[in-house]
C-alpha positions as CSV (number, residue, x, y, z in Angstrom):
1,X,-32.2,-82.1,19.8
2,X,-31.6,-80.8,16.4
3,X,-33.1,-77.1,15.1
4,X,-35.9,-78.8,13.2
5,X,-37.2,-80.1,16.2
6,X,-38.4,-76.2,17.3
7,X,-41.3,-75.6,15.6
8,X,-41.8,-72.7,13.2
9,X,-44.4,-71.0,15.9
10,X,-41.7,-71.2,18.5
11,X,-39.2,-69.0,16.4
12,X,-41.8,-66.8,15.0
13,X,-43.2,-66.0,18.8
14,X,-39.5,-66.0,19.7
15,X,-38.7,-63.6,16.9
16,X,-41.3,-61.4,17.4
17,X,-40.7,-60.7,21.4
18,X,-36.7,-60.8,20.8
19,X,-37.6,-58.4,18.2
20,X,-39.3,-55.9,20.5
21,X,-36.6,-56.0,22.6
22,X,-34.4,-55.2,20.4
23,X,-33.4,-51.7,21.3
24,X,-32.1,-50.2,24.3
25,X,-34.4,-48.2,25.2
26,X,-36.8,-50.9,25.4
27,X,-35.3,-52.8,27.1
28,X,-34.0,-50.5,29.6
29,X,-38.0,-49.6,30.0
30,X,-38.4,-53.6,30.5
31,X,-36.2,-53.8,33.0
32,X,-37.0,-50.9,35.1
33,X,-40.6,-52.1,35.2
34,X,-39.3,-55.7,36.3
35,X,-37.0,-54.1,39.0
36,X,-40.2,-51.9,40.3
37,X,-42.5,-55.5,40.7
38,X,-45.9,-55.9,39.8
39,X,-46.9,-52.7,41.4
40,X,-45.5,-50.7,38.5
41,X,-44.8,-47.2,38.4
42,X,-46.7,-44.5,36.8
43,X,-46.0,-42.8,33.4
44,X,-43.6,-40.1,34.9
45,X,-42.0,-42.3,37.3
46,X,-41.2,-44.9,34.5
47,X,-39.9,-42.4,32.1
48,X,-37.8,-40.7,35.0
49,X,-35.9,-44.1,36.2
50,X,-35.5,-45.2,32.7
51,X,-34.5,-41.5,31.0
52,X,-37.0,-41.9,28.0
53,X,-40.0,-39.7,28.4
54,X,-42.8,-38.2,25.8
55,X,-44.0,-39.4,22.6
56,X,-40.3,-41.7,22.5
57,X,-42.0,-43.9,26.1
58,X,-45.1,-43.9,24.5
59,X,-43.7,-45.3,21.1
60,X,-41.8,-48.0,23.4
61,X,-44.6,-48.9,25.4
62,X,-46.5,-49.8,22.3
63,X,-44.1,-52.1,21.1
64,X,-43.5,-53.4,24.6
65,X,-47.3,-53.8,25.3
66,X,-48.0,-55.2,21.7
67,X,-45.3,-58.3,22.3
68,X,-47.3,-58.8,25.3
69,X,-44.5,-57.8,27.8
70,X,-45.8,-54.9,29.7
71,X,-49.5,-53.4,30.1
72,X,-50.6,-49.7,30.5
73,X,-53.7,-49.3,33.2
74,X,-55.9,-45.9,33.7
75,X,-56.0,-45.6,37.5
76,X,-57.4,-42.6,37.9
77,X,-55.7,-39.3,36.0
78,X,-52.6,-41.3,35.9
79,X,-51.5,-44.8,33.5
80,X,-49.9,-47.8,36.1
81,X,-47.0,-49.2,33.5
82,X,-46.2,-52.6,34.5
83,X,-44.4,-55.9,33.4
84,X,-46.5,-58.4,33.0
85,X,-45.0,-61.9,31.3
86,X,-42.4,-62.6,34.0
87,X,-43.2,-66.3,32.6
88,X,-42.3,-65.2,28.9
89,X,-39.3,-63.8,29.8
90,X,-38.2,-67.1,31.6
91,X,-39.7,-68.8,28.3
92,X,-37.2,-67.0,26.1
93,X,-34.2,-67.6,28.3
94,X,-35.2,-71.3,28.2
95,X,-35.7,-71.2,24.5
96,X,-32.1,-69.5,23.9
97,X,-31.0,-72.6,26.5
98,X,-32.9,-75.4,25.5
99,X,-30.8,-76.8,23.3
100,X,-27.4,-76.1,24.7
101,X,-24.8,-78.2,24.0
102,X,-27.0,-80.6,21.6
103,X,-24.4,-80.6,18.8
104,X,-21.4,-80.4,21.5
105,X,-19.6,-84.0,22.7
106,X,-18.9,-81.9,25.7
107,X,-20.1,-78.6,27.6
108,X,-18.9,-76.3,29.9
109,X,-18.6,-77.4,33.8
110,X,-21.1,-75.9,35.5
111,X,-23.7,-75.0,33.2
112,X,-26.6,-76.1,34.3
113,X,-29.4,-77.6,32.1
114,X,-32.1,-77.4,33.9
């Protein structure tokens, strides 16, 4: 398969999430929602397991929620963070692998291709 064949909506969506993910403080808030399961953790908790807190989770949540990774819920006096698009987070590892080794005569042993 040869770049052209991606279409441009695939690397603009692709972009866009990859973009939101692009700091380390995001990402380390993805990731502690997606270790805690779709039970999520409050507010507090999230910020205390992922040592971001205040305005600076809030800010990250908004980018987070807004590439449609993670969602905020009101459950009574406290805000359930969870992660939500276990599927698009399998659809950008697939799209960073879907063409792997298309311009190669060879690949790697052991890569699988799915």
């Amino acid at each position: 398969m040869k770049q052209s064949d991606l279409t441009d909506l695939d690397l603009t969506r692709a972009a866009s999430t990859f973009a939101a993910l692009g700091s380390e403080q995001r990402l380390t808030v993805l990731r502690t929602l997606v270790r805690a399961g779709p039970e999520g953790l409050t507010i507090g908790e999230l910020g205390a397991r992922a040592g971001v807190t205040g305005s600076t989770l809030t800010h990250h949540m908004k980018i987070l929620a807004q590439a449609g990774l993670v969602t905020q819920t009101r459950k009574g006096r406290q805000i359930i963070c969870a992660a939500v698009a276990y599927d698009e987070l399998r659809t950008l590892s697939d799209f960073l692998l879907r063409e792997c080794c298309a311009d190669a005569e060879t690949c790697h042993q052991g890569h699988d291709h799915g």
